[in-house]
N, C-alpha and C positions, 0 to 999 in steps of 0.2 A: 644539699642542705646538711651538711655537716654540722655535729655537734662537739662544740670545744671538750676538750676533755678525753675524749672516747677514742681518739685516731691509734693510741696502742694498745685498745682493750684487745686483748685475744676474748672467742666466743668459737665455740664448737657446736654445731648443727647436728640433732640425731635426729632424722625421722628418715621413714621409709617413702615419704609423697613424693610422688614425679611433680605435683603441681603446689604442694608447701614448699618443698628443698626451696625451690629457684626463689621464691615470692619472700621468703625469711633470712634469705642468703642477698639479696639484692636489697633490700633494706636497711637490714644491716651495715653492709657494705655503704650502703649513700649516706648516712647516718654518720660514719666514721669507726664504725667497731671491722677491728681485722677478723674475718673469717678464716679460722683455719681446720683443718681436716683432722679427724679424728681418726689416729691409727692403731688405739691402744698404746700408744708416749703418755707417759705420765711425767717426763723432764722439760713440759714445756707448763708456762703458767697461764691458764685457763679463768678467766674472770667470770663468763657467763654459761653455762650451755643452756641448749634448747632444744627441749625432751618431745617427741609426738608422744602421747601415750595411748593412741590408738591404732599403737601398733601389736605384734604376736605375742609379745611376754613385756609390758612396760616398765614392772618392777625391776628387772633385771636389767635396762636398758638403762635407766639412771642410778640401780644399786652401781651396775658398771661404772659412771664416769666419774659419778661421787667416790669410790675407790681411788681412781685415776687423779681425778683435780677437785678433793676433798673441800677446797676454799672457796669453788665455782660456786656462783648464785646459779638457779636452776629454775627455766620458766616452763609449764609444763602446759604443752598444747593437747586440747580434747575436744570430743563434740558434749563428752559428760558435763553435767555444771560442777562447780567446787567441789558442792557437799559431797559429790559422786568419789571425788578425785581423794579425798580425805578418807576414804574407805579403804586404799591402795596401800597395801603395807608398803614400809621406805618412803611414803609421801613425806613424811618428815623431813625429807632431805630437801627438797622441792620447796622453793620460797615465792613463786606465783604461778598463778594458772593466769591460759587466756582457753576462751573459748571457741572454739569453729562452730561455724567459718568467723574469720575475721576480717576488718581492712587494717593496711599498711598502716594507720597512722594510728590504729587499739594498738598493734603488734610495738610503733617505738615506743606509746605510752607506757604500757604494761614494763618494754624495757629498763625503759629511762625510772619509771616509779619503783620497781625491783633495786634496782644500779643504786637510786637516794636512800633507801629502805635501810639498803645492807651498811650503805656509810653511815647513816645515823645509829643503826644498833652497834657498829664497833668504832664507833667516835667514842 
């Protein structure tokens, strides 16, 4: 079920889940967004990433990539609600939250409605 559009989006995956990784990364992928590995390259161009933030230190985890692919939209996974996640200094960087647990088809919404969001504020 590819989505037109999206087949050269780079998107970089940061969470620590053995059972998010695979479920966020396989999605993505049938969707049409390229999943690529995040090695600390900042010469590559990053369209989206997707942040767990409940993980050990989460500030630090997308201050990181937002340093890295300053232009990436940034969707930030949590079991907290918004208002929790809005308390997180550097949430600023961070342009949606989804909530956990999630299904596959909140996860392309959330994407796809992020993806329209960011074109219409730099249109």
């Amino acid at each position: 079920m590819e989505i037109a559009g999206l087949t050269n989006t780079a998107v970089v995956i940061a969470t620590e889940s053995d059972k998010e990784a695979p479920l966020v990364r396989n999605t993505l992928r049938k969707v049409g967004f390229r999943v690529v590995s995040d090695q600390g390259k900042s010469d590559r161009v990053v369209e989206l990433a997707v942040v767990d933030a409940d993980g050990p230190n989460p500030n630090a985890t997308f201050e990181d990539l937002h340093d890295r692919y300053p232009d990436a939209r940034m969707l930030l996974l949590s079991e907290k609600g918004e208002d929790k996640l809005l308390e997180i200094p550097g949430f600023g960087h961070v342009r949606g939250a989804l909530k956990k647990p999630f299904k596959r088809s909140q996860l392309v919404g959330s994407v796809l409605s992020l993806m329209e969001r960011s074109k219409v504020l730099t249109a």
